[in-house]
N, C-alpha and C positions, 0 to 999 in steps of 0.2 A: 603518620608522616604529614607534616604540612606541605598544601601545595602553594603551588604560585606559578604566576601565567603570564609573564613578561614576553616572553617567547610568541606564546599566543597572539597575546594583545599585539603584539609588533606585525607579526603574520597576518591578523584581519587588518591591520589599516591597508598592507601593502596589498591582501586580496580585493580590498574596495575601491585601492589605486586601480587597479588592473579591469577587475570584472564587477560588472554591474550587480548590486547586492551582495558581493563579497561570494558568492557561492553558485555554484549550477543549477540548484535545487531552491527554491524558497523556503521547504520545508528544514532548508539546513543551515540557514543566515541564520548570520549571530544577532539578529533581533530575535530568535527564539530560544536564545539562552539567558543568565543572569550579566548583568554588564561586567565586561570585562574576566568573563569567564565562561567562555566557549570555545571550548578546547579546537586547537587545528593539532589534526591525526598525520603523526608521523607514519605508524603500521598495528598492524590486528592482527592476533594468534588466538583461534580459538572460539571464546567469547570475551576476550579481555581486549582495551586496546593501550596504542603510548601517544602523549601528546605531544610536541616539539619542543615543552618543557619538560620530560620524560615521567608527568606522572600516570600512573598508569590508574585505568575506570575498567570493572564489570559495564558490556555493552549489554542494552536492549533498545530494539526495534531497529537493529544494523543495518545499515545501510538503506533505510525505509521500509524494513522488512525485508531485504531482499536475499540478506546472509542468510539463510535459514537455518545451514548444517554448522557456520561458524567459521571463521578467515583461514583462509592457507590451510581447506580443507583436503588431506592429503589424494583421496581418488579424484576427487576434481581438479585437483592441479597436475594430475597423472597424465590423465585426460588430455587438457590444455597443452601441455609441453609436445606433447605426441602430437598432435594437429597441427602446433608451429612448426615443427620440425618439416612438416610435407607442407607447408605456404597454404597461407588462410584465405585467399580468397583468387579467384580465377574466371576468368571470359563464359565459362561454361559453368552450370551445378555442381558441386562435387560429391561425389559417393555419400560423406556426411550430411546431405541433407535430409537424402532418401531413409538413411538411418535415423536421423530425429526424426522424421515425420513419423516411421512407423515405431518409435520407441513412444511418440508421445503420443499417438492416437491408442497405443497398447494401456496406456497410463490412464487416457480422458475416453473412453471405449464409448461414450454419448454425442461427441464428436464425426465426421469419417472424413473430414478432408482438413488441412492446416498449412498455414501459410506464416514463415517467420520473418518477424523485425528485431529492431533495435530497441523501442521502448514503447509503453503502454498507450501513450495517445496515439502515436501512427497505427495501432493496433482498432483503439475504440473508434479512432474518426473512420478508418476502413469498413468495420461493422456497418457505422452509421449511412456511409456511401455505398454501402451493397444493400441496408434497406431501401435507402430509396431511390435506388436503381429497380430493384426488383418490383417495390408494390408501385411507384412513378410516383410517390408521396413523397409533401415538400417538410414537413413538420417530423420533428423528433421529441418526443417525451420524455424528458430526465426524471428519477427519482429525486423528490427536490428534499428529500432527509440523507441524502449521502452524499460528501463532503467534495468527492473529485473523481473527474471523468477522463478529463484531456486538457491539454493546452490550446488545442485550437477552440476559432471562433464561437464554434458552435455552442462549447460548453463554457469559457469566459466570459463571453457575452453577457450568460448571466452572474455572474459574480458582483464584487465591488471593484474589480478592478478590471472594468471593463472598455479603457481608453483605449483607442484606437481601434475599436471594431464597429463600423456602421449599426446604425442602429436596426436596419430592415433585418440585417443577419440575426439579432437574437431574440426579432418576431417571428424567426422558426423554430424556437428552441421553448417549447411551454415545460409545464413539470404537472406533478403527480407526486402524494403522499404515501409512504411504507405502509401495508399494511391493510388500506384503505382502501377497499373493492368498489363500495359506491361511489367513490370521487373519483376512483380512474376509470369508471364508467360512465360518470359525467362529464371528464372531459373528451373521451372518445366521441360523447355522442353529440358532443357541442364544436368538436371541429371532427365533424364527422365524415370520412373518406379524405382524412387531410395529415394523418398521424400515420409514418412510414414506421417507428418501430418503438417499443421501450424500452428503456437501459435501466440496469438499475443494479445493484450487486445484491446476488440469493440472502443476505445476512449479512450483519454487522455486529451490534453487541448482544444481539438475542434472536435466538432461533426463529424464523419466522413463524405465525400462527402457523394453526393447525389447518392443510388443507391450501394455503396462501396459494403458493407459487403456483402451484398446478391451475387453481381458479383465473391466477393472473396470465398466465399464457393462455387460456381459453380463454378468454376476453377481449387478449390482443387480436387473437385467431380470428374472433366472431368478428370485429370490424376491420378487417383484415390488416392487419399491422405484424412484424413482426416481435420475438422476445428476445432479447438481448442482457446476458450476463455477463459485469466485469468481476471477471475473477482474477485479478490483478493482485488484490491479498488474499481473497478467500483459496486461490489456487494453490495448491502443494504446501498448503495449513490449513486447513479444512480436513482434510484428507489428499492422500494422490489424485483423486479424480475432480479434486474442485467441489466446490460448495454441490454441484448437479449431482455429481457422485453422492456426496452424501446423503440430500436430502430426496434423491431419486424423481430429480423431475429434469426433463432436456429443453435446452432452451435451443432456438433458432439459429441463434450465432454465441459464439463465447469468445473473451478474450481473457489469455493470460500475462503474465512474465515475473517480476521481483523474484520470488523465491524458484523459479525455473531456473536460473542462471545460477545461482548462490554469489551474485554480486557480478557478476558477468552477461555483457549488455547481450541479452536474447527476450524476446516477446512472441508471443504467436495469437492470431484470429483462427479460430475452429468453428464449425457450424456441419450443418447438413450439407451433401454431396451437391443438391440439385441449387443450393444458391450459391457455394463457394464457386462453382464451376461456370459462373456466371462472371468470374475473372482471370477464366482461364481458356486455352486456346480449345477448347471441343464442346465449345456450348454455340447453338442457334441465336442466341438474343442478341440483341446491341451488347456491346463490348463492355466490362465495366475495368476502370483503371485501378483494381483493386489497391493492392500493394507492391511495391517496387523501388526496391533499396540496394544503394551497391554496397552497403557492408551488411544488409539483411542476412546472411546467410554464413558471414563468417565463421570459417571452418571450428576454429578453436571453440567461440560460444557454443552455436550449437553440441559440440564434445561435452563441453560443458555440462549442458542440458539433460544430456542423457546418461551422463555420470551423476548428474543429483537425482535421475528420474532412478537410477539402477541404485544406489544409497537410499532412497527413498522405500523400496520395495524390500532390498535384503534387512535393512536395520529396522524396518518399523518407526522412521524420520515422526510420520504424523502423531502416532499413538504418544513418540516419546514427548512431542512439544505440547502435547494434552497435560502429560503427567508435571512435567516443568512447568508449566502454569499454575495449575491447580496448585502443586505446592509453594509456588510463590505465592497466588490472590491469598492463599490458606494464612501465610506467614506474616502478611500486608495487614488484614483483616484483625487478624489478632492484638498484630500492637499496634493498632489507630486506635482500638479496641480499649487497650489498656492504656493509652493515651487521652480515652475521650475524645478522641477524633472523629470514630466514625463513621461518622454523619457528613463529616468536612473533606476526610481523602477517600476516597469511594473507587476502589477499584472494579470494574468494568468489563465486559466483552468476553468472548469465546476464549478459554484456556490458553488456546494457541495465538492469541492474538489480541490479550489486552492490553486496555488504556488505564487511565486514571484521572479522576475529575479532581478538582480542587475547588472547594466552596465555602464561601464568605459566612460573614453571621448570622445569614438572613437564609444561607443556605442555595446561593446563587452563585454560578461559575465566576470564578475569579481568578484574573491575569494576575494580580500581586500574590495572592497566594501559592499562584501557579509558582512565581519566580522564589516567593521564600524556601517552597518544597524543594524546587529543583539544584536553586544553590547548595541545602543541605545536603542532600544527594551528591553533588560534583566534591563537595569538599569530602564525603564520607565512600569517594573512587568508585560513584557508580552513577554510568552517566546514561539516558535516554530518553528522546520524548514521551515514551509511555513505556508500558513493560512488558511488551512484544519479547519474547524470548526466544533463543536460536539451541541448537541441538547439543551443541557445545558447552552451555550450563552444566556444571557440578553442583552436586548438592553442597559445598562447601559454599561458590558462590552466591547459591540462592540465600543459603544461612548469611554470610553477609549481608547479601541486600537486607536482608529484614531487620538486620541488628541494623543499619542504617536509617533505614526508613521508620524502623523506632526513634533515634533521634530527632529527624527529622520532626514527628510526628509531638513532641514533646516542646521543641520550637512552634511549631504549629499552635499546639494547645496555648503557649503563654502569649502570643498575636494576638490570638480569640480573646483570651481574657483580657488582655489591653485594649481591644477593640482596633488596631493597629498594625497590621503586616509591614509599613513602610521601614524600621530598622533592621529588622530582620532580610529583607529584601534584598540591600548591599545596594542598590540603585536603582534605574528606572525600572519599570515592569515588564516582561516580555511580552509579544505581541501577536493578536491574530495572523497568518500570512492572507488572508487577503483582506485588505481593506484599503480606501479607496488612496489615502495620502498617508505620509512618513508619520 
């Protein structure tokens, strides 16, 4: 079926009328799609969704990872209705919160105390201000190979799009390399008693060395610093317990949310009892302003929460987005394969949670190639930044995608040999989300 995206296209001008960047999210502006073809979602069933021109796309990486189990998943909107029903939010805690907490410290068992928000930077900047409330240190250490932390200052600062934040502010923000034991030791020991905590996510597209994590928390320990995990995607896609679960090492503080909710805004900061309690009312120390949100707690999310966390444990959620990966990269692989492409579409990352590179003749990432693949993809109804996959995959649709991304992959190969993605492309290139001007 041929698509077409008048509909669309009509809906982004009026969304960029209205709200700045057409969208909530950067990662979801239609600068990251092909011109004139990025889809605006009318609704999602599944893993499928419609666009307000009613064509309908196989979804990956839903809602930035966050659908995990897959739209208008029936126990979770069970859940949800049940909690509107008794009013979601009240002057006082209500019963569901006591409930998530102990559903989700049952879930994260390397945790013992948790505190929920609405979304992942209220979650990481909170980590960050209970380090250095705790150790009195002004400096925080970002892993500077992973891609996002927060919105706030701390962590834009460093980016390219760093307008509007003083400059002294992201003189407390240094970094540190994945992996790399002797440089995050030399920068420990070169701002030394001056580094409240590291952040960093346990994994990203490759397991971390042998031995890492454990080494890198005792290093923080020895200069006294705290360790801090965003488990923001690795959490309930890793496994239920979060990347710590898996790889059996506990960090200081952790933060999760996306796939906690399956698309319903819930986040949480977990850590050890003796520092979470340090923003709360039965600790001796100075007070810390931890977290404090009047829709924090919203009865329905949290419902939410612990209807994916109870999905998550009866169906075997993690195992199965292991096995839906694997046979996707498996099917990916093959026909780039038999394409000659292999080298140029390179799928990516933990089963549960891949990407996809797109690389030029020289074998270097490339934004045009990026948009030639992705066009072929939206025109062959399979739509997503990378190929993050949710629960709700059929092996029917995965068999699509690949018959897809064979074509695709066939466009690809004849770009190469012209030396030329620019026809192929259908207009401008899509683009990094941060950089510094339009």
């Amino acid at each position: 079926m041929t698509k077409t995206f008048g509909n669309s296209v009509a809906a982004n001008k009026r969304l960029h009328d209205l709200i700045p960047g057409g969208a909530h999210t950067y990662a979801k502006g239609e600068d990251q799609y092909p011109e004139d073809m990025a889809p605006v979602i009318a609704r999602g069933d599944g893993a499928h969704v419609w666009d307000v021109d009613g064509n309908e796309f196989i979804e990956y990486g839903s809602g930035l990872r966050a659908v995990s189990l897959g739209h208008r998943h029936p126990k979770v909107l069970e859940a949800v209705r049940r909690e509107l029903d008794r009013g979601n939010n009240f002057v006082r805690p209500s019963i569901v919160e006591l409930e998530a907490a102990e559903r989700f410290l049952a879930s994260v068992p390397t945790a013992e105390m948790v505190k929920f928000a609405k979304n992942g930077s209220d979650a990481t900047t909170a980590a960050v201000k209970l380090a250095r409330a705790v150790t009195g240190r002004p400096l925080v250490a970002i892993c500077a190979d992973h891609a996002f932390f927060s919105i706030d200052d701390w962590f834009i600062s460093r980016t390219p799009m760093s307008a509007g934040i003083p400059g002294e502010i992201g003189d407390l923000t240094v970094a540190f390399p994945y992996g790399d034991l002797a440089a995050t030791e030399e920068l420990l020991t070169r701002h030394d008693g001056q580094i409240a905590c590291l952040i960093l996510e346990a994994a990203t597209q490759h397991d971390p060395p042998a031995g890492y994590l454990e080494a890198l928390r005792d290093l923080a320990h020895r200069y006294g610093a705290l360790l801090i995990f965003d488990e923001m995607i690795t959490g309930f896609r890793f496994s239920e317990a979060g990347a710590q679960g898996l790889y059996g090492v506990t960090p200081d503080l952790s933060t999760f949310g996306k796939a906690l909710g399956n698309g319903f805004a819930v986040s949480a900061l977990a850590g050890k009892r003796e520092l979470m309690e340090r923003g709360g009312l039965r600790d001796d120390h100075e007070r810390v302003f931890l977290l404090s949100t009047t829709h924090g707690a919203e009865t329905h999310a949290l419902a939410a929460a612990i209807a994916v966390m109870d999905v998550y444990a009866e169906e075997g959620i993690a195992a199965r987005l292991h096995e839906l990966g694997d046979k996707l990269a498996a099917g990916v692989r093959e026909v780039a394969a038999a394409a000659g492409v292999e080298d140029h579409v390179v799928v990516r990352g933990r089963a549960s949670n891949l990407v996809f590179a797109t690389l030029d003749e020289q074998l270097k990432p490339s934004q045009e190639y990026r948009t030639l693949f992705l066009r072929q993809l939206i025109l062959g109804g399979v739509i997503g930044p990378s190929f993050v996959v949710s629960a709700a995959l059929t092996d029917e649709d995965i068999a699509h995608t690949v018959d897809v991304v064979a074509g695709a992959c066939e466009v690809y190969r004849q770009a190469l040999d012209a030396g030329d993605p620019g026809e192929a492309m259908g207009g401008r290139p899509v683009k990094p989300v941060f950089r510094r001007y339009v």
